[in-house]
C-alpha positions in Angstrom: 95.8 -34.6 -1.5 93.7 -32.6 0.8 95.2 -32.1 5.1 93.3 -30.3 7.3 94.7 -29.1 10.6 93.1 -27.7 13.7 93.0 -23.8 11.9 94.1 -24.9 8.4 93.5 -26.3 5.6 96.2 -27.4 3.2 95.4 -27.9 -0.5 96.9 -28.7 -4.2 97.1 -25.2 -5.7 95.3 -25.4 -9.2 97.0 -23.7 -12.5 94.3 -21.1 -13.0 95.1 -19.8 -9.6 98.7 -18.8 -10.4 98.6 -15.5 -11.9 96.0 -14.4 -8.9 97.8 -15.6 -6.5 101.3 -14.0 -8.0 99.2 -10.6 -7.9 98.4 -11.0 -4.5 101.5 -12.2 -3.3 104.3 -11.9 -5.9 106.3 -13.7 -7.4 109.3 -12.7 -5.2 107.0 -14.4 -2.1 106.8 -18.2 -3.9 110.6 -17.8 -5.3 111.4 -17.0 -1.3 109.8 -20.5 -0.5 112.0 -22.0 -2.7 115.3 -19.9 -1.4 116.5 -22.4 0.9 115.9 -25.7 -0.8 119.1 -27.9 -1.4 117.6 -30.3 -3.5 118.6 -29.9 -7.4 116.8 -28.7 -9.8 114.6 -31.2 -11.8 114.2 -33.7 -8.9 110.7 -35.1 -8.2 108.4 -32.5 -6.4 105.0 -33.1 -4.8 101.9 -30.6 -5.6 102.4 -27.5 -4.2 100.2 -27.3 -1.3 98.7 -23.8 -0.5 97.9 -22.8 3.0 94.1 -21.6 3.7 92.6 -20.4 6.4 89.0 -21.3 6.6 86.1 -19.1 8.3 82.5 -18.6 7.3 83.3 -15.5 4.9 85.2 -18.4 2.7 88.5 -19.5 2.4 91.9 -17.3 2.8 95.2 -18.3 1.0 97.6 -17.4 3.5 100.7 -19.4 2.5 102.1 -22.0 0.3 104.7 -25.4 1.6 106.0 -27.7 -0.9 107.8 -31.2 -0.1 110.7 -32.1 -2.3 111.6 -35.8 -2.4 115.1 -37.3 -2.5 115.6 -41.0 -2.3 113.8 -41.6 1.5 113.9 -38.2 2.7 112.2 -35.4 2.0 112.4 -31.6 2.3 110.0 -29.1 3.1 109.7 -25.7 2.2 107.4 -23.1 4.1 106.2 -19.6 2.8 103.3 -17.6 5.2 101.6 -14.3 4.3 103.6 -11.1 5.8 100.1 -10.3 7.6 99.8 -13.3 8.7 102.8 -14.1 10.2 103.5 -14.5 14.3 100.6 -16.8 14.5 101.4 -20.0 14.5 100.4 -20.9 11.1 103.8 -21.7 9.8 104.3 -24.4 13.0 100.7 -25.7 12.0 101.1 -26.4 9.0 104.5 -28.0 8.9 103.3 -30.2 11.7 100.1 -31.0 9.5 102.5 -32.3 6.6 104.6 -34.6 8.9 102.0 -37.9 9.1 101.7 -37.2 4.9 105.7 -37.2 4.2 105.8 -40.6 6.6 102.7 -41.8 4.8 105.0 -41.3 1.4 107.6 -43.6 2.9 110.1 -41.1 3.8 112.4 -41.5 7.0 113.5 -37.9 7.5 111.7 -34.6 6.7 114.1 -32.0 6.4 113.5 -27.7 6.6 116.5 -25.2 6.4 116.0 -21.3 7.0 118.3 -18.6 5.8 121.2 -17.4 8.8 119.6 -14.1 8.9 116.0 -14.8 9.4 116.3 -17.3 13.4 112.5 -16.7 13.3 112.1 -19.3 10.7 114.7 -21.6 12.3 112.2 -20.9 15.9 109.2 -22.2 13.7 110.8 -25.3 12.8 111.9 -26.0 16.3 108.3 -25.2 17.3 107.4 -27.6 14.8 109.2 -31.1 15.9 112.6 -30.2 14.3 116.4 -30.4 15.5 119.3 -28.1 14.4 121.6 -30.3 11.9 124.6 -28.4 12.6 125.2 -27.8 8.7 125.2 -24.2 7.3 124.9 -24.0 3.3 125.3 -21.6 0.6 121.8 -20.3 -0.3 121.1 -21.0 -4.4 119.3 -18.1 -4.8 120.5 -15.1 -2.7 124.0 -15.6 -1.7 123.6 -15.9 1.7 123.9 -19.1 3.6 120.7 -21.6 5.5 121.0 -23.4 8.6 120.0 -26.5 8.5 117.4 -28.8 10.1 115.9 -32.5 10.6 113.2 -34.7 12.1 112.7 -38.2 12.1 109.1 -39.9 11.0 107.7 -42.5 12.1 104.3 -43.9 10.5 102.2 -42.9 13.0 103.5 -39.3 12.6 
């Protein structure tokens, strides 16, 4: 599944592009995407969709958003490019997979954002989404995620 948003284009990262893209980007960046997910281990997950950023010179990877299904709801999981951060692209792109995770049948599209980064928790206001009120332990670093909801409809 290709998306394409007004500055973006969103695509199924391939196999033979993992070991570049770790190089560029580490593996620390992808496993930070991932941080904030509630959803257990070994649930269905969607192809990883990497983030580009199209011009004449070719096409940048500047990020990476997964959606995670559970039962009718889905969550979402957003990971931009240090250097490319402050730009919008995070808000873009989330925004870009709403009308997909509707299209998939899911009601709800959740996003949650560790207590000590509120920038991330800004983006997915910016992006159509409402505090939940629910703060979690984090899986992965010990701290604790705030999180987030929107509803879908299908003409999202």
């Amino acid at each position: 599944m290709f998306m394409r948003s007004e500055r973006l284009f969103l695509r199924p990262g391939w196999p033979e592009e993992r070991d570049e893209l770790f190089a560029r980007f580490g593996a620390q960046a992808f496993a930070d995407a991932r941080a904030c997910a509630t959803a257990p281990d070994g649930v269905e997950r969607f192809p990883r969709f990497l983030v580009t950023l199209p011009s004449a010179e070719g096409s940048e990877t500047i990020g990476c958003l997964d959606l995670v299904a559970s039962q009718r709801d889905a969550e979402v999981e957003c990971w931009i490019a240090p250097h490319r951060r402050g730009q919008g692209y995070a808000t873009e792109a989330l925004r870009a997979v709403k009308p997909l995770a509707a299209l998939l049948g899911h009601r709800r599209l959740f996003g949650r954002h560790l207590l000590g980064n509120p920038a991330q928790g800004r983006v997915l206001v910016k992006a159509g989404f409402r505090p939940t009120g629910t703060v979690q332990p984090c899986r992965t670093t010990g701290g604790c995620t705030q999180g987030y909801v929107t509803t879908l409809s299908p003409s999202d």
